[in-house]
C-alpha positions as CSV (number, residue, x, y, z in Angstrom):
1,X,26.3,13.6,-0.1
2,X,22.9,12.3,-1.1
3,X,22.9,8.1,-0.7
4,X,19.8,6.5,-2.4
5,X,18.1,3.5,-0.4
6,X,15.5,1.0,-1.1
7,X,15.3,-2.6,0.2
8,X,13.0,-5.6,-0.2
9,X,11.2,-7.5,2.8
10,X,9.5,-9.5,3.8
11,X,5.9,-8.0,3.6
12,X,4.3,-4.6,3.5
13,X,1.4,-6.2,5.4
14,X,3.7,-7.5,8.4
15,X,4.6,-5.9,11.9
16,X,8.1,-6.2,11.7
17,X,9.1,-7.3,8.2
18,X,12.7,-9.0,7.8
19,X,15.2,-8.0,5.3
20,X,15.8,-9.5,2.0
21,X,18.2,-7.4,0.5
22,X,19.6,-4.3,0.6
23,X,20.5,-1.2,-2.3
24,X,22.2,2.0,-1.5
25,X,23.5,4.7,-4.3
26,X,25.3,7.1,-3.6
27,X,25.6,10.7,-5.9
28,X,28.0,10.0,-7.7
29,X,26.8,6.5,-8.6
30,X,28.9,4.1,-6.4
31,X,27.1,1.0,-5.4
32,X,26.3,-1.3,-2.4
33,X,24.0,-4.3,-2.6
34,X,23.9,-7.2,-0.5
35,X,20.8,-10.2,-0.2
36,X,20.2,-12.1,3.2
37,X,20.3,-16.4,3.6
38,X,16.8,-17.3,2.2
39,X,16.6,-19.2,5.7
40,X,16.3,-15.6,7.1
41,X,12.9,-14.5,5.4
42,X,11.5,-17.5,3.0
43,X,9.3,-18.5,5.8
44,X,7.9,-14.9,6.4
45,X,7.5,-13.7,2.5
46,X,3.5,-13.0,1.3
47,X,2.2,-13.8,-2.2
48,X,3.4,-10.3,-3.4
49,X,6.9,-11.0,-2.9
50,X,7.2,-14.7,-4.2
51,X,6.2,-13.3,-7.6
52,X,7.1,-10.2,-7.8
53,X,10.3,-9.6,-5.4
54,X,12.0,-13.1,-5.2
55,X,12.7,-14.1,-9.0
56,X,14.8,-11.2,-9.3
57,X,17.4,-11.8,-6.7
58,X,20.7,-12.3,-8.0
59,X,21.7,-14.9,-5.0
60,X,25.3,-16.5,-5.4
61,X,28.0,-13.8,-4.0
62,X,25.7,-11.3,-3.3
63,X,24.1,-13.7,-0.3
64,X,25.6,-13.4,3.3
65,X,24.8,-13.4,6.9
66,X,23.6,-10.4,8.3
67,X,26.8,-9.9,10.4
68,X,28.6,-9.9,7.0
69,X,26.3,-7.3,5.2
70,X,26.5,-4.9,8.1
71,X,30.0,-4.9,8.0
72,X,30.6,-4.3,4.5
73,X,27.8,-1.5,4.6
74,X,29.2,0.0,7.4
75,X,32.8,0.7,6.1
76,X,31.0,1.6,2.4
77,X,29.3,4.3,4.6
78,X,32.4,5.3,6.6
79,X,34.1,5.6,2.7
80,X,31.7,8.5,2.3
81,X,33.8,11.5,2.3
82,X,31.5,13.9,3.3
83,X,28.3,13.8,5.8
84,X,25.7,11.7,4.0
85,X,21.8,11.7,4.2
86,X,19.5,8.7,3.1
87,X,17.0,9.5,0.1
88,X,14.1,6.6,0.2
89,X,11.2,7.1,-1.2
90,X,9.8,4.5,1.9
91,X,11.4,5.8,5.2
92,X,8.7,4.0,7.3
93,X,10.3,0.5,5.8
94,X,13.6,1.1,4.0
95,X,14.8,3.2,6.8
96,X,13.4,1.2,9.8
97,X,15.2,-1.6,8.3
98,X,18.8,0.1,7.6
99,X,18.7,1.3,11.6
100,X,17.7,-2.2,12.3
101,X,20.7,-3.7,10.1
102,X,23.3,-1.1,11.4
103,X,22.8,-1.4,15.1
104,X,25.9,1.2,15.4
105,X,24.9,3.9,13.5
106,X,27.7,5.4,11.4
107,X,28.9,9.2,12.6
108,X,29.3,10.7,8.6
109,X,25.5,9.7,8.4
110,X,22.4,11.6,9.2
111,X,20.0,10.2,11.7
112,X,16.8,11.1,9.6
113,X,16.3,10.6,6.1
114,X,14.8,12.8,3.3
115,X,11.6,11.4,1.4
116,X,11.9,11.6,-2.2
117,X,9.3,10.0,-5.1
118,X,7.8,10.7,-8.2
119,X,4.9,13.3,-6.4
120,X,7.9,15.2,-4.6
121,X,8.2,17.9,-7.5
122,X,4.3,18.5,-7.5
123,X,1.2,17.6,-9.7
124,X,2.3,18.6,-12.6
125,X,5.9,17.1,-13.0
126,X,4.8,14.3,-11.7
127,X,4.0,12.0,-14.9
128,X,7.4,13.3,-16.2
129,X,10.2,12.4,-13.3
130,X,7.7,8.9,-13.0
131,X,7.6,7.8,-16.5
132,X,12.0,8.6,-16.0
133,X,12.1,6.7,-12.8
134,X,10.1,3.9,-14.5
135,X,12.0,4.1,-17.8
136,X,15.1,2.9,-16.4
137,X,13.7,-0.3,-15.5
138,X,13.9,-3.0,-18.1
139,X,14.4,-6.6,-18.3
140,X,17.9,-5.9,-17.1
141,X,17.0,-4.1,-14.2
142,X,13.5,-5.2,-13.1
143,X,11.9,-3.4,-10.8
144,X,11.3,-4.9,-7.4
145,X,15.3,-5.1,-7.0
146,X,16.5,-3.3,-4.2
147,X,19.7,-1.7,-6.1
148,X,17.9,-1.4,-9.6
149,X,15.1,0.6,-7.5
150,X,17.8,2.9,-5.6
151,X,19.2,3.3,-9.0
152,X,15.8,4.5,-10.9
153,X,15.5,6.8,-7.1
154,X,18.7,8.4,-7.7
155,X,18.1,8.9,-11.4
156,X,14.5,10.7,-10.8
157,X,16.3,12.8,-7.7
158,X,19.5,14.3,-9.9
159,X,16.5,15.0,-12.6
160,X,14.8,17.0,-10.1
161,X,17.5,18.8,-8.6
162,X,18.3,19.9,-12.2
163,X,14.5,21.2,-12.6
164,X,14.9,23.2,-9.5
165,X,17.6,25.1,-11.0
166,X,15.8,25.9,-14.0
């Protein structure tokens, strides 16, 4: 089972960016998303995510400690029937910061992830599987959300797995 990961932090530019939330997809579309306290990150956040991470948090439920969100995440792993592997196309952040949130990593999960983006099918599909990937973003799924982007991940994967079999 493929499970589709992106997150949003703190700062690309930043030795050890903090969490702000959290998307994971899995194949067959099920959904995890979870967003930190702001008084874990606002301090730490550069000008790139003010504008362009921050105003599209949904806040309300979806915010909880980071004791809560690893539990939750945990057992919507452990649901996985089968052995899972993370698709990000960001392992050095996304990744880094899912090892750091679990702490215990779950047995049905792999302990490497597969790299997948828009220049994984090659030059010349490239413009194709992006244009999809960015297609499914909108004003009701902007882009810069951790589940809208693991959505738009998964969507551009399942078209390329489909391609191959052509």
């Amino acid at each position: 089972m493929l499970v589709f990961l992106d997150t949003e932090f703190t700062g690309l530019d930043q030795d050890k960016p903090d969490l702000i939330s959290i998307g994971l997809v899995d194949e067959t579309g099920r959904e995890f998303y979870g967003e930190l306290p702001e008084s874990h990150w606002t301090v730490q956040c550069n000008e790139w995510v003010h504008f362009n991470v921050l105003p599209h948090l949904w806040r309300g439920d979806y915010v909880q400690s980071e004791a809560s969100i690893r539990d939750r995440l945990t057992a919507w792993i452990e649901d996985i029937p089968d052995e899972a592997m993370i698709v990000t196309d960001c392992p050095d952040a996304d990744f880094t910061l899912l090892k750091r949130l679990l702490q215990q990593w779950p047995k049905n999960l792999a302990e490497s992830p597969m790299q997948f983006s828009s220049w994984s099918m090659g030059d010349s599909r490239q413009p194709a599987l992006q244009k999809l990937m960015n297609d499914y973003h909108g004003p009701h799924r902007p882009e810069h959300h951790a589940l809208h982007d693991a959505h738009a991940l998964r969507l551009g994967m399942l078209y390329a797995l489909e391609l191959k079999k052509l």
